[in-house]
mmCIF entry with sequence, helices, sheets and N, C-alpha, C, O atoms, coordinates in Angstrom:
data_MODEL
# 
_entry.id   MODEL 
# 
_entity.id                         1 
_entity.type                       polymer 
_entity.pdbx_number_of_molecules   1 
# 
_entity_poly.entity_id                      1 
_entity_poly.type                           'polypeptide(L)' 
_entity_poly.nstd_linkage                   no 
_entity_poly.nstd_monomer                   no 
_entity_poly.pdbx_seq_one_letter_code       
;(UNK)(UNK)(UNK)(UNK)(UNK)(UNK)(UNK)(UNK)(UNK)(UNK)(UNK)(UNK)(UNK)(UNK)(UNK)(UNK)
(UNK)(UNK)(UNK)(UNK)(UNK)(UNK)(UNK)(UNK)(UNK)(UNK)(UNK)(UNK)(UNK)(UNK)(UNK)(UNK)
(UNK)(UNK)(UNK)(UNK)(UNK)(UNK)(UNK)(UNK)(UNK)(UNK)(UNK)(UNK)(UNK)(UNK)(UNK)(UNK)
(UNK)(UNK)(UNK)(UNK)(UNK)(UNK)
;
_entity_poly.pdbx_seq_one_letter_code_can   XXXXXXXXXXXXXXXXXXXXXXXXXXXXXXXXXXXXXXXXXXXXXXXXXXXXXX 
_entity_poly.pdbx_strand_id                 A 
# 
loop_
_entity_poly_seq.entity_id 
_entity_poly_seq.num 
_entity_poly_seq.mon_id 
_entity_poly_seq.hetero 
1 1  UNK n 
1 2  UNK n 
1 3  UNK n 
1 4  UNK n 
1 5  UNK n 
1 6  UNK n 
1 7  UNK n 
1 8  UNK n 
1 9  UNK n 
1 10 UNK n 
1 11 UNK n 
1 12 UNK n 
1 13 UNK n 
1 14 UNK n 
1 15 UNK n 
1 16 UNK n 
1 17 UNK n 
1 18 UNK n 
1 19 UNK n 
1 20 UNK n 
1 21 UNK n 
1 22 UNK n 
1 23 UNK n 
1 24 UNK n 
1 25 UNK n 
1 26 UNK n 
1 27 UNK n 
1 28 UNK n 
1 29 UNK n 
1 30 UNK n 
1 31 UNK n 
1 32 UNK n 
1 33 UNK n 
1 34 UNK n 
1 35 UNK n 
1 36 UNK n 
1 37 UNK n 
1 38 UNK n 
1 39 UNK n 
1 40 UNK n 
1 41 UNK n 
1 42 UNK n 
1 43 UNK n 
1 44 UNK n 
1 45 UNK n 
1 46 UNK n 
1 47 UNK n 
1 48 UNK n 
1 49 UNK n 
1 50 UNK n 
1 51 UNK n 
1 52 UNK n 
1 53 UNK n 
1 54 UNK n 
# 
_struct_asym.id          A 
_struct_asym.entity_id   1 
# 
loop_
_struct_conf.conf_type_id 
_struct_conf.id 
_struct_conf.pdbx_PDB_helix_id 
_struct_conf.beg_label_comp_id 
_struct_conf.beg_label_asym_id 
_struct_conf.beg_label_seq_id 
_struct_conf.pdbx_beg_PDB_ins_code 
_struct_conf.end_label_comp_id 
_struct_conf.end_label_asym_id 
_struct_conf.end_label_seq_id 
_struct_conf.pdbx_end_PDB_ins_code 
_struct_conf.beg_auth_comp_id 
_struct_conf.beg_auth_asym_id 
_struct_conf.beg_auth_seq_id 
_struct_conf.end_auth_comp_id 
_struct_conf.end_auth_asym_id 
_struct_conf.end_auth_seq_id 
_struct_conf.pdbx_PDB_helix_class 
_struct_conf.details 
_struct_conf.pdbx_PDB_helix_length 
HELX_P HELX_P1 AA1 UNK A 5  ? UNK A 11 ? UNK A 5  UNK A 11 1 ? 7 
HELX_P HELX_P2 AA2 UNK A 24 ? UNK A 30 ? UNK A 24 UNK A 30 1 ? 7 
HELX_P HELX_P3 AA3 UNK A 50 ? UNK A 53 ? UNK A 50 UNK A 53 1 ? 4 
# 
_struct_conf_type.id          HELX_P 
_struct_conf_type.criteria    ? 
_struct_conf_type.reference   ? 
# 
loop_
_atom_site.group_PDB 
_atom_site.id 
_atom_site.type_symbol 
_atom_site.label_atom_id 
_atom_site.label_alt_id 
_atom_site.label_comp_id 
_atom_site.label_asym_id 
_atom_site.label_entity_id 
_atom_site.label_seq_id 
_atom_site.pdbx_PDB_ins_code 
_atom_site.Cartn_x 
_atom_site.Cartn_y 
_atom_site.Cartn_z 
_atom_site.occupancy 
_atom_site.B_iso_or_equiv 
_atom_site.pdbx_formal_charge 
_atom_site.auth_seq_id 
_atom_site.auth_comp_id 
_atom_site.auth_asym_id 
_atom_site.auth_atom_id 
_atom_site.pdbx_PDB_model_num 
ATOM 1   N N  . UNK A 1 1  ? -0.358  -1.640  12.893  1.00 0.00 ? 1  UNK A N  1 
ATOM 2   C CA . UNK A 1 1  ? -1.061  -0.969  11.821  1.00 0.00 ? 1  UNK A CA 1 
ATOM 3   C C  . UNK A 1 1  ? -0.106  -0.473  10.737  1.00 0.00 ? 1  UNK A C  1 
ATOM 4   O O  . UNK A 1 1  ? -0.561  -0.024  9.685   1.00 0.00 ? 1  UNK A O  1 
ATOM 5   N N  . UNK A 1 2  ? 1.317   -0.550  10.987  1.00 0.00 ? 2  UNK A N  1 
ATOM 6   C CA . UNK A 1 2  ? 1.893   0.274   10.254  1.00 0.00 ? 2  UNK A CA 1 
ATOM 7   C C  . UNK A 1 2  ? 2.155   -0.712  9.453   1.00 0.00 ? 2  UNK A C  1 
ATOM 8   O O  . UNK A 1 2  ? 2.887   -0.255  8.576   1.00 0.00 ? 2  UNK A O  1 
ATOM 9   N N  . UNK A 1 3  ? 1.975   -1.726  9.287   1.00 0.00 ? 3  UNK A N  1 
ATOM 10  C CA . UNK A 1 3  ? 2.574   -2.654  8.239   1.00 0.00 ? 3  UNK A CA 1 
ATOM 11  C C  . UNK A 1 3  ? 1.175   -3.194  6.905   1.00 0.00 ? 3  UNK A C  1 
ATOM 12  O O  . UNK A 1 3  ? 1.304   -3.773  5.826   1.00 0.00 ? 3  UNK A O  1 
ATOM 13  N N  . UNK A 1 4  ? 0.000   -2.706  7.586   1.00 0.00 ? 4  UNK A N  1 
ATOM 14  C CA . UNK A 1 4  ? -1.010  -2.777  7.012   1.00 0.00 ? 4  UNK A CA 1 
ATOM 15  C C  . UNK A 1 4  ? -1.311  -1.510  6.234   1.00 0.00 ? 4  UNK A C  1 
ATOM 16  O O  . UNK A 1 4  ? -2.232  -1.708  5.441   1.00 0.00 ? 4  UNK A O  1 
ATOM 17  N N  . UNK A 1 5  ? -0.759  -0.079  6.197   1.00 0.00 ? 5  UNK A N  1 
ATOM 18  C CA . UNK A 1 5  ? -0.920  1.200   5.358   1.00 0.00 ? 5  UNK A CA 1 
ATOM 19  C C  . UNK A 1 5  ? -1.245  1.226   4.298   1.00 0.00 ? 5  UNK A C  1 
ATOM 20  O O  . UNK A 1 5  ? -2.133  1.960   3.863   1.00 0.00 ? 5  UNK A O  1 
ATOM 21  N N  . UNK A 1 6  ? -0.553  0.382   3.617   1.00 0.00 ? 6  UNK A N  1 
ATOM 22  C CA . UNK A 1 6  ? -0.238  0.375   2.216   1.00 0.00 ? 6  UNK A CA 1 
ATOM 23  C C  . UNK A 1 6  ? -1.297  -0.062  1.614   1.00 0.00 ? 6  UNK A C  1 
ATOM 24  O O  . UNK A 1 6  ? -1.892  0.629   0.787   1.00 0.00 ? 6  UNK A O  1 
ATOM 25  N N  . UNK A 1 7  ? -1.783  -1.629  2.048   1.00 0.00 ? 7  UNK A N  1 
ATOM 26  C CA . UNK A 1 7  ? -2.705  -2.235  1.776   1.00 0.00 ? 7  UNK A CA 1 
ATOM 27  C C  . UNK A 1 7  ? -4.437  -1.881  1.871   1.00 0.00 ? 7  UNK A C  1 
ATOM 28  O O  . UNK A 1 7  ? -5.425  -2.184  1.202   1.00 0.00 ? 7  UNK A O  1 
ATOM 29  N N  . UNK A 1 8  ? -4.180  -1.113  3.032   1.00 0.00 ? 8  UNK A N  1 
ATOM 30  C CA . UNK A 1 8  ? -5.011  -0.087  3.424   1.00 0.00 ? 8  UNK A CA 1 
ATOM 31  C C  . UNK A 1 8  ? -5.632  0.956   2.109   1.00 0.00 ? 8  UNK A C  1 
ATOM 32  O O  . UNK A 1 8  ? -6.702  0.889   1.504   1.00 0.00 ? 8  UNK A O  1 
ATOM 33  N N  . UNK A 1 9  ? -4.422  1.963   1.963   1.00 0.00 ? 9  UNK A N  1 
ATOM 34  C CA . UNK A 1 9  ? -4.568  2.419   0.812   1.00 0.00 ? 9  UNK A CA 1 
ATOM 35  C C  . UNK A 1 9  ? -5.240  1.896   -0.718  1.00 0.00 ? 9  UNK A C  1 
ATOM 36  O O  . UNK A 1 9  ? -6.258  2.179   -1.349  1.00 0.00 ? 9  UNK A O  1 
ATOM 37  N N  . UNK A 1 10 ? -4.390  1.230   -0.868  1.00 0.00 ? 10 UNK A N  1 
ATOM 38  C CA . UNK A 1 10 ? -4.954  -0.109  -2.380  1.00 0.00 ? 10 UNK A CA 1 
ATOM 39  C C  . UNK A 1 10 ? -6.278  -0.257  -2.142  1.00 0.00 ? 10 UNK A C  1 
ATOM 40  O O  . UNK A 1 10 ? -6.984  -0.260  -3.151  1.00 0.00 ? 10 UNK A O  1 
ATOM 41  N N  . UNK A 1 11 ? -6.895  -0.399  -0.938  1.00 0.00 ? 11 UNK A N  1 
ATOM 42  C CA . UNK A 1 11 ? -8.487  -1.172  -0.714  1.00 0.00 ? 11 UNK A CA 1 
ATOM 43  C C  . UNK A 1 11 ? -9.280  0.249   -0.849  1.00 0.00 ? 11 UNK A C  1 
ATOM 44  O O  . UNK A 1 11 ? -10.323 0.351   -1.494  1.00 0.00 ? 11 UNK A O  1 
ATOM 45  N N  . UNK A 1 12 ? -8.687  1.281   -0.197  1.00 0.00 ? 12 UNK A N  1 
ATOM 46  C CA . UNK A 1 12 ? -9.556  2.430   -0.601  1.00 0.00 ? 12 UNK A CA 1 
ATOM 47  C C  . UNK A 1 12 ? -9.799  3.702   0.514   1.00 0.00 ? 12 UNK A C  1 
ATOM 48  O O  . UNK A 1 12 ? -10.450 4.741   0.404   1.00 0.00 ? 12 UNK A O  1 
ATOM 49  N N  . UNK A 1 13 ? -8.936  3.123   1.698   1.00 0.00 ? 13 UNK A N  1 
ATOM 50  C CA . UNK A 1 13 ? -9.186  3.885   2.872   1.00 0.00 ? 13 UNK A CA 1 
ATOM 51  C C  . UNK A 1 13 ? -8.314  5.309   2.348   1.00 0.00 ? 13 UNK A C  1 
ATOM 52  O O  . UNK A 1 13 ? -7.234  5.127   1.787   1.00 0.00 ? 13 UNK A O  1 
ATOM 53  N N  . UNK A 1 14 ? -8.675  6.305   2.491   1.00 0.00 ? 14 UNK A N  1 
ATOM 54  C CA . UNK A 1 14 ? -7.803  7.779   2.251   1.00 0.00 ? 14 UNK A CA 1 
ATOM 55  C C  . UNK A 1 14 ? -7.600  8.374   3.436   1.00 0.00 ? 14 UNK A C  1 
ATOM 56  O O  . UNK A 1 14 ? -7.449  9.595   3.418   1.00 0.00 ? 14 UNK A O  1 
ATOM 57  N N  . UNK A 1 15 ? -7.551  7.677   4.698   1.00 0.00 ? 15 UNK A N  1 
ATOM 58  C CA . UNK A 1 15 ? -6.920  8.873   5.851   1.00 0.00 ? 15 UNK A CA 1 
ATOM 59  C C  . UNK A 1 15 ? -7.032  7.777   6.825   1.00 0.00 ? 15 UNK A C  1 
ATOM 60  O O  . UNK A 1 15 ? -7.874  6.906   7.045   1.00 0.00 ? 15 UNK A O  1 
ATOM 61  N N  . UNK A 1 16 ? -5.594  8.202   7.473   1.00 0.00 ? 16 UNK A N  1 
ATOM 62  C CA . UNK A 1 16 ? -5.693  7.273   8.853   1.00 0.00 ? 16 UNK A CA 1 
ATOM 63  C C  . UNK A 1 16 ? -5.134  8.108   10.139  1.00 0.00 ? 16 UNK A C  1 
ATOM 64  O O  . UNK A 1 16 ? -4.731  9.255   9.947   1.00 0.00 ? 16 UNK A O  1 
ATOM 65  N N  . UNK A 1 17 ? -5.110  7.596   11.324  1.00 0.00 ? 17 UNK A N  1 
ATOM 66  C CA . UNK A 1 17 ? -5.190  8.192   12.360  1.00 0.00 ? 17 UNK A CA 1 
ATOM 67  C C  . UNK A 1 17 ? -4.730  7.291   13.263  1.00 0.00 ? 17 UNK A C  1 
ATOM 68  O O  . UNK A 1 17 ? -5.260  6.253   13.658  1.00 0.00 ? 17 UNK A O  1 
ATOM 69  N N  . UNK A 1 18 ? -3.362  7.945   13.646  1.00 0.00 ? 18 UNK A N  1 
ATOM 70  C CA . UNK A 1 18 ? -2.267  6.978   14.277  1.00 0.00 ? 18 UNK A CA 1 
ATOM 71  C C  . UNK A 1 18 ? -2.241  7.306   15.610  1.00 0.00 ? 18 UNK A C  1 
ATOM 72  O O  . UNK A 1 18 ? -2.484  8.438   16.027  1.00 0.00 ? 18 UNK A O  1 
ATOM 73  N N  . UNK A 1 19 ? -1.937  6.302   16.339  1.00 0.00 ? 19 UNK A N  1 
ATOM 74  C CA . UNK A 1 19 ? -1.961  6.442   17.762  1.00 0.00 ? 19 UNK A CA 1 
ATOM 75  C C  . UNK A 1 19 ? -0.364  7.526   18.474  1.00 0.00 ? 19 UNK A C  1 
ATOM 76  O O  . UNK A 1 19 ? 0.810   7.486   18.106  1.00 0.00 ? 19 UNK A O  1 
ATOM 77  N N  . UNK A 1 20 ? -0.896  8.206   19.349  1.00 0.00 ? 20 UNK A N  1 
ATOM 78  C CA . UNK A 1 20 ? 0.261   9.177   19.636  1.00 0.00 ? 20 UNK A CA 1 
ATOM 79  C C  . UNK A 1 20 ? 1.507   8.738   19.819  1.00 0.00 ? 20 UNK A C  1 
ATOM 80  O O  . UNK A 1 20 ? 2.356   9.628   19.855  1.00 0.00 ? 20 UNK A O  1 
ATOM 81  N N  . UNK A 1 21 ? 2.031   7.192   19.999  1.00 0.00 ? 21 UNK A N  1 
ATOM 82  C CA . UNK A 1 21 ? 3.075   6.662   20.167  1.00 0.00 ? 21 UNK A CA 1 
ATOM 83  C C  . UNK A 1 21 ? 3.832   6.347   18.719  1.00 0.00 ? 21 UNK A C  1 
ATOM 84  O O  . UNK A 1 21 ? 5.053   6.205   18.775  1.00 0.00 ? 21 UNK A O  1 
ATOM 85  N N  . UNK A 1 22 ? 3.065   6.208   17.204  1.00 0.00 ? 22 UNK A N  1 
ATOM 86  C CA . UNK A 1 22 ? 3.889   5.917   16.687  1.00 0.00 ? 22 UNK A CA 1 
ATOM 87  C C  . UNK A 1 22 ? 4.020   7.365   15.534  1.00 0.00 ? 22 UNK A C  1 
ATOM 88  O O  . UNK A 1 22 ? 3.447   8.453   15.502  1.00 0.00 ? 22 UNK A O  1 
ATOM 89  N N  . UNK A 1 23 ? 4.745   6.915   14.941  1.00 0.00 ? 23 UNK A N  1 
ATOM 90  C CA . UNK A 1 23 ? 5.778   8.082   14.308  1.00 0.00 ? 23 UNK A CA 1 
ATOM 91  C C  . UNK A 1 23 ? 5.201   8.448   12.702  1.00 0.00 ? 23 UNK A C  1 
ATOM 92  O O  . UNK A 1 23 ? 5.020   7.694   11.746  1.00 0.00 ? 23 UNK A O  1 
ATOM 93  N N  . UNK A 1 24 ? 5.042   9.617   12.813  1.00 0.00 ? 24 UNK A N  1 
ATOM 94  C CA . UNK A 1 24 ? 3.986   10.078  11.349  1.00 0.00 ? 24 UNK A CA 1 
ATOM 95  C C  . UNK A 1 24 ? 4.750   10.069  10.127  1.00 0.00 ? 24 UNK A C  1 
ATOM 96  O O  . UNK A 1 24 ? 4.268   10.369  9.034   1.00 0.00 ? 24 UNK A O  1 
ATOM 97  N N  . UNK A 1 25 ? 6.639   9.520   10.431  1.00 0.00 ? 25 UNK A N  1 
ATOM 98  C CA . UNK A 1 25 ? 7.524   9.865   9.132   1.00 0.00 ? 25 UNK A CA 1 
ATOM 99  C C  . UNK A 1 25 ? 7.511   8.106   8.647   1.00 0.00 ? 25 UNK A C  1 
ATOM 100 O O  . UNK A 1 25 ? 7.583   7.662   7.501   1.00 0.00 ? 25 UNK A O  1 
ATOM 101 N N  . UNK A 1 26 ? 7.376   7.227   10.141  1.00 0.00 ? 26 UNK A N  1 
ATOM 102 C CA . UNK A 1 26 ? 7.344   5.958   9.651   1.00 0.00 ? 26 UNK A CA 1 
ATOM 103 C C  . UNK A 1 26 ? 6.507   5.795   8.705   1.00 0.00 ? 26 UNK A C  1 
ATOM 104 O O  . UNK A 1 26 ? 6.982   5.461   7.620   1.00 0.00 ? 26 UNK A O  1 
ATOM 105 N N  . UNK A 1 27 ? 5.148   5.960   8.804   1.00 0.00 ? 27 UNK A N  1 
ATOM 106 C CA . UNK A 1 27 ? 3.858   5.581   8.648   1.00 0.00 ? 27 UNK A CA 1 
ATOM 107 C C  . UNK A 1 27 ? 4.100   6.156   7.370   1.00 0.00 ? 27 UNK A C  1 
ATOM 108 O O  . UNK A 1 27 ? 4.307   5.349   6.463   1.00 0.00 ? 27 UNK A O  1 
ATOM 109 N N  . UNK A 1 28 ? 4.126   7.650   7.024   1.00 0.00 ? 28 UNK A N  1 
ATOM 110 C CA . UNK A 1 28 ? 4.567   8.182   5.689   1.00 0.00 ? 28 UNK A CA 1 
ATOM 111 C C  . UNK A 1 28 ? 5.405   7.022   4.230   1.00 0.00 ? 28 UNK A C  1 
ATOM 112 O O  . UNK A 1 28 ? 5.185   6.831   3.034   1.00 0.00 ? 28 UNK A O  1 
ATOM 113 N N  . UNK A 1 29 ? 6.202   6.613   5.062   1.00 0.00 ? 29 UNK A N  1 
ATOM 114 C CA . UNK A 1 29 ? 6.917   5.654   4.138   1.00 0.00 ? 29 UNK A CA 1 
ATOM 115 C C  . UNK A 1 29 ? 6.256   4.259   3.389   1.00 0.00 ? 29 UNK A C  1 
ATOM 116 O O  . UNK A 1 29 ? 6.204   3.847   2.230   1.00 0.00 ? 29 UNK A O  1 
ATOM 117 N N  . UNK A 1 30 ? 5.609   3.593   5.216   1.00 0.00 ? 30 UNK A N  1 
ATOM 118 C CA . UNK A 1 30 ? 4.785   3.035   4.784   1.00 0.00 ? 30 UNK A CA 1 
ATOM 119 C C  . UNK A 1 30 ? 3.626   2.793   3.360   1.00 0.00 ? 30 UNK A C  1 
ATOM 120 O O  . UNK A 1 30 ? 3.190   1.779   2.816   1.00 0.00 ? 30 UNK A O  1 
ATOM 121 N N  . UNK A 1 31 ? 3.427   4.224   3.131   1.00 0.00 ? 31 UNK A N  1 
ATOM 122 C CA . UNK A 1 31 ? 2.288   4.328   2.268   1.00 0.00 ? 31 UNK A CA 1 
ATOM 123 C C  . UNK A 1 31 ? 2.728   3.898   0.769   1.00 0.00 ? 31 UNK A C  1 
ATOM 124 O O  . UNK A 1 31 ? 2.073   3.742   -0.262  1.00 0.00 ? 31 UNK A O  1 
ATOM 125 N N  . UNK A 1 32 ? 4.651   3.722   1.191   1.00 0.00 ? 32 UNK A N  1 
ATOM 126 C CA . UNK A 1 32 ? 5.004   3.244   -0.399  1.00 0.00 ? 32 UNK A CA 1 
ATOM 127 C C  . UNK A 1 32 ? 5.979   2.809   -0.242  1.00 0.00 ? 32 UNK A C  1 
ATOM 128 O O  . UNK A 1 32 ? 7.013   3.284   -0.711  1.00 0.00 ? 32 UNK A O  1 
ATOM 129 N N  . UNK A 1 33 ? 5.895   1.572   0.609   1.00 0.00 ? 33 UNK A N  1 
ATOM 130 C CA . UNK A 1 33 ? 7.217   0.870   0.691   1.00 0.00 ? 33 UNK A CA 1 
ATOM 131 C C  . UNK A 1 33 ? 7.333   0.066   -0.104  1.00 0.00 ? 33 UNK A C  1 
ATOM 132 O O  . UNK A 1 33 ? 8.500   -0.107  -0.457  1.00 0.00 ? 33 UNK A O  1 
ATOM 133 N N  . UNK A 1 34 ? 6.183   -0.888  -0.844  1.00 0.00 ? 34 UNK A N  1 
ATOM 134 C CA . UNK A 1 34 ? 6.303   -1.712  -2.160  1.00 0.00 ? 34 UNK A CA 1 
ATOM 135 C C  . UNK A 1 34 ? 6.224   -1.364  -3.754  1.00 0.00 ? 34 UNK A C  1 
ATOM 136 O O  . UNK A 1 34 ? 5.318   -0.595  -4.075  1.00 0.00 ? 34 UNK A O  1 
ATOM 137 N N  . UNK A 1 35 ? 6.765   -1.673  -4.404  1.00 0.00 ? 35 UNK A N  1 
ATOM 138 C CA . UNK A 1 35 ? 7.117   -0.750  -5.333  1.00 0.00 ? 35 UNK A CA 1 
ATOM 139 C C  . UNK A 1 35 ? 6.235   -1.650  -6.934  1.00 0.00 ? 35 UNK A C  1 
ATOM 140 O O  . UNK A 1 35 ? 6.086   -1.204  -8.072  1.00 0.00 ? 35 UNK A O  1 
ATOM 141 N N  . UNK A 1 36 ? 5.836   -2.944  -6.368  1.00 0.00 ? 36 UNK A N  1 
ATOM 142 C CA . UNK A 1 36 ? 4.992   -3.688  -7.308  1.00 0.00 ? 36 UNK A CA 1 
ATOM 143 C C  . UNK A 1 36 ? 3.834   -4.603  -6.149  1.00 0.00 ? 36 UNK A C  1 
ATOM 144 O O  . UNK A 1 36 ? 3.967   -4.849  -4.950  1.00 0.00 ? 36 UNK A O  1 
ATOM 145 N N  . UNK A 1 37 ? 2.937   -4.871  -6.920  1.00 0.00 ? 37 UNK A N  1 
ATOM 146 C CA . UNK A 1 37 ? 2.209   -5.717  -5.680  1.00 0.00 ? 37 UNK A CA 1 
ATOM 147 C C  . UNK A 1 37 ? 1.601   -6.633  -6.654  1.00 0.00 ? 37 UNK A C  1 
ATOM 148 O O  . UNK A 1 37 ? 1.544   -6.340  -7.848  1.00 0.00 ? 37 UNK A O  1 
ATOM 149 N N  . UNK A 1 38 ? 1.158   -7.702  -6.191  1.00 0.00 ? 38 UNK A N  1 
ATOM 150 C CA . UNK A 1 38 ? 0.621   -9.455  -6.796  1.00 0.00 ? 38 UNK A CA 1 
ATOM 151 C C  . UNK A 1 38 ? -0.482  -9.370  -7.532  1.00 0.00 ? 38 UNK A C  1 
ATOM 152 O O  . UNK A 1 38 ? -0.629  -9.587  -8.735  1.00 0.00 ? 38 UNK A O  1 
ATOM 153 N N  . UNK A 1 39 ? -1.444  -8.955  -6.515  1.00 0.00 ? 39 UNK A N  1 
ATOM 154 C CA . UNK A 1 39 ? -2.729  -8.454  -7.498  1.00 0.00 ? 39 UNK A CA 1 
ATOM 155 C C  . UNK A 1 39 ? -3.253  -7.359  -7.951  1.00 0.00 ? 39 UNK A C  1 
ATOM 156 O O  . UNK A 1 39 ? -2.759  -6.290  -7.592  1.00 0.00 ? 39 UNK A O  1 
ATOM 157 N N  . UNK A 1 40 ? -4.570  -7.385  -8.999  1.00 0.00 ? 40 UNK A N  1 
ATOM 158 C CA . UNK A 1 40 ? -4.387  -6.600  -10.059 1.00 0.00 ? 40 UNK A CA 1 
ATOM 159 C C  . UNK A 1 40 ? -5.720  -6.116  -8.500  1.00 0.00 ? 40 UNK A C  1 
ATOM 160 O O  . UNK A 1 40 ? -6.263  -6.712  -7.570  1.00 0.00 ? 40 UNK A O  1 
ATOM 161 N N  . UNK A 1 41 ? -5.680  -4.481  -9.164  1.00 0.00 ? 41 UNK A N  1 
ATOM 162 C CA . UNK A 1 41 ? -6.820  -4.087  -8.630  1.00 0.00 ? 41 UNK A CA 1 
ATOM 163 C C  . UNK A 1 41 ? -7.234  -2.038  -9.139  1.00 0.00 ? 41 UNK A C  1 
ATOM 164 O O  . UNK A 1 41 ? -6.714  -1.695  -10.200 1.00 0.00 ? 41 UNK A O  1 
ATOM 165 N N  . UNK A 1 42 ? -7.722  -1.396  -8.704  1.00 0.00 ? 42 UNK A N  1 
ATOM 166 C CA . UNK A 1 42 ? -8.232  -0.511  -9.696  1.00 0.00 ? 42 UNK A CA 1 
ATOM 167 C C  . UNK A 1 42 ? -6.649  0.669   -9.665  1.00 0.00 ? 42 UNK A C  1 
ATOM 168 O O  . UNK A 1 42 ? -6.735  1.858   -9.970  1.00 0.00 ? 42 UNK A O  1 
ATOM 169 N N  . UNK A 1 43 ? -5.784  0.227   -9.386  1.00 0.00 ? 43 UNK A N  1 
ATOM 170 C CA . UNK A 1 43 ? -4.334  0.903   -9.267  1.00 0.00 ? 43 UNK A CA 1 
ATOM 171 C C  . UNK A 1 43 ? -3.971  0.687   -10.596 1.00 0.00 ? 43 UNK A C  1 
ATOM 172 O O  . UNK A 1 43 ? -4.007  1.475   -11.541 1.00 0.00 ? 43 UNK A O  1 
ATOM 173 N N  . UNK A 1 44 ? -3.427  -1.106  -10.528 1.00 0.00 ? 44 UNK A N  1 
ATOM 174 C CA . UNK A 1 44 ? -3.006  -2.145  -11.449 1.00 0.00 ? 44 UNK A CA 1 
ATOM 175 C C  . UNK A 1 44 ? -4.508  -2.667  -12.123 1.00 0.00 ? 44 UNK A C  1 
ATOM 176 O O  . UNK A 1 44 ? -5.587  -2.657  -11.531 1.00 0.00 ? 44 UNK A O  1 
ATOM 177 N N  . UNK A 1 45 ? -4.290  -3.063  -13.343 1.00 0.00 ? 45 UNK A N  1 
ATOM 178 C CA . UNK A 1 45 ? -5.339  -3.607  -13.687 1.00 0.00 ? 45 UNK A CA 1 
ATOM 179 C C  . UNK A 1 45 ? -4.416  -5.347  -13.763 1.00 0.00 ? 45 UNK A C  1 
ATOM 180 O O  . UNK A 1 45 ? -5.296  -6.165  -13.492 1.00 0.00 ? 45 UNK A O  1 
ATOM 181 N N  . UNK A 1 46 ? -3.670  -5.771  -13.903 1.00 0.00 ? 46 UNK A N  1 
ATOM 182 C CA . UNK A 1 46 ? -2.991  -6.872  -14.430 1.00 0.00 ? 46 UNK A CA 1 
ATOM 183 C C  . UNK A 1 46 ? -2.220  -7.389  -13.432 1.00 0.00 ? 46 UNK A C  1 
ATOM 184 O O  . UNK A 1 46 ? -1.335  -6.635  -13.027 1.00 0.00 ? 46 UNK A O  1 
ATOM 185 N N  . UNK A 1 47 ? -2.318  -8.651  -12.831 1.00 0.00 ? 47 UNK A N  1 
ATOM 186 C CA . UNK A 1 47 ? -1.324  -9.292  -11.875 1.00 0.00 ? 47 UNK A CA 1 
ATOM 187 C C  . UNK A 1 47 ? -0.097  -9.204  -12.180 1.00 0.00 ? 47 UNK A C  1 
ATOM 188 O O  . UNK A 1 47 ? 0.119   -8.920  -13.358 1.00 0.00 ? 47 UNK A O  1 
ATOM 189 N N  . UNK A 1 48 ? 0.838   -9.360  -11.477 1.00 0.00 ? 48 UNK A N  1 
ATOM 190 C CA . UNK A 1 48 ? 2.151   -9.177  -11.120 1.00 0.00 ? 48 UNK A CA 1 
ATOM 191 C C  . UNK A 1 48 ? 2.756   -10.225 -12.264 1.00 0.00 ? 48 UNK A C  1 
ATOM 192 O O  . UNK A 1 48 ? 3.761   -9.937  -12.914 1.00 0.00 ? 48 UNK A O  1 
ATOM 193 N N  . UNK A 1 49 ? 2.260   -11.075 -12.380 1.00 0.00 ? 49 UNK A N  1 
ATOM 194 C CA . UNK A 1 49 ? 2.847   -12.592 -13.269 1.00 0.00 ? 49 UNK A CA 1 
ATOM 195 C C  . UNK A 1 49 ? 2.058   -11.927 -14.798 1.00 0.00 ? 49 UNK A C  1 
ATOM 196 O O  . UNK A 1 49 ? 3.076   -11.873 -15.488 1.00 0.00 ? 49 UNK A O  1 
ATOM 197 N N  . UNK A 1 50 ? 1.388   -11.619 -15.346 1.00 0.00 ? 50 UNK A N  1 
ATOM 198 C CA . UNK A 1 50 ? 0.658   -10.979 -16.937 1.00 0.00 ? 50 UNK A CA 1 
ATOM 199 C C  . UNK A 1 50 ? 1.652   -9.998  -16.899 1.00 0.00 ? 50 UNK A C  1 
ATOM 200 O O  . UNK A 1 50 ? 2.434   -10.199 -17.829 1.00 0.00 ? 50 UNK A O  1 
ATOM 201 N N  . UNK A 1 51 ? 1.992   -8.941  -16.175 1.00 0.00 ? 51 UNK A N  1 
ATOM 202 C CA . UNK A 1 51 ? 3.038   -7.988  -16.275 1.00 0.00 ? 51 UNK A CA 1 
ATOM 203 C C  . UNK A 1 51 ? 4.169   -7.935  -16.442 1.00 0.00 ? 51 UNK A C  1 
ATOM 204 O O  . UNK A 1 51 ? 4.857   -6.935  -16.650 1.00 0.00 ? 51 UNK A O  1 
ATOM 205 N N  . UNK A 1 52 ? 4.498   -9.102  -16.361 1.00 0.00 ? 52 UNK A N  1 
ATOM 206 C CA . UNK A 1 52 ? 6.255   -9.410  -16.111 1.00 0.00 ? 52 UNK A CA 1 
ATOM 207 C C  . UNK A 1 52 ? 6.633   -10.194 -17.510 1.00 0.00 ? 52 UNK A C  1 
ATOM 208 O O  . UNK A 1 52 ? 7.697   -10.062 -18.115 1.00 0.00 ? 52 UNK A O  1 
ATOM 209 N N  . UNK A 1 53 ? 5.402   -11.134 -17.935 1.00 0.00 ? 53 UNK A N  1 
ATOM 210 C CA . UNK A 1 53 ? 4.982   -11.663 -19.261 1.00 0.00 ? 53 UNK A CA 1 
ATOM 211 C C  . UNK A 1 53 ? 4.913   -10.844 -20.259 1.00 0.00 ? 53 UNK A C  1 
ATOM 212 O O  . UNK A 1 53 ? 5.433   -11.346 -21.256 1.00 0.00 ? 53 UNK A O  1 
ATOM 213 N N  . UNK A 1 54 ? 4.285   -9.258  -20.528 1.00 0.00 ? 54 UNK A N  1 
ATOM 214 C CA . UNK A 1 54 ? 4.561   -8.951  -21.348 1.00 0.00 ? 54 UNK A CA 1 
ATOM 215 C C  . UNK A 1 54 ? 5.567   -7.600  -21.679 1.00 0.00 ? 54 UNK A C  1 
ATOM 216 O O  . UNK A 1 54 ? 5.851   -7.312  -22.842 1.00 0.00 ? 54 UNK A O  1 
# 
């Protein structure tokens, strides 16, 4: 799950709930480990490739 957070976020989920084994500082990071993403969506309005274009 921890590699899915982020994406998570972007789609619209606002709270998650981690199993007692993994680590709440990982998961934290998770939430912004990419610093640009491909598609446009109500974050970004403009794909990654229109953005870099202008």
């Amino acid at each position: 799950l921890l590699d899915q957070l982020q994406f998570m976020k972007r789609c619209g989920f606002d709270s998650f709930v981690l199993r007692a084994d993994k680590d709440i500082t990982k998961a934290a990071k998770c939430l912004n480990f990419f610093s640009q993403t491909y598609q446009a969506a109500t974050d970004t309005d403009l794909p990654l490739f229109r953005r870099r274009a202008s």
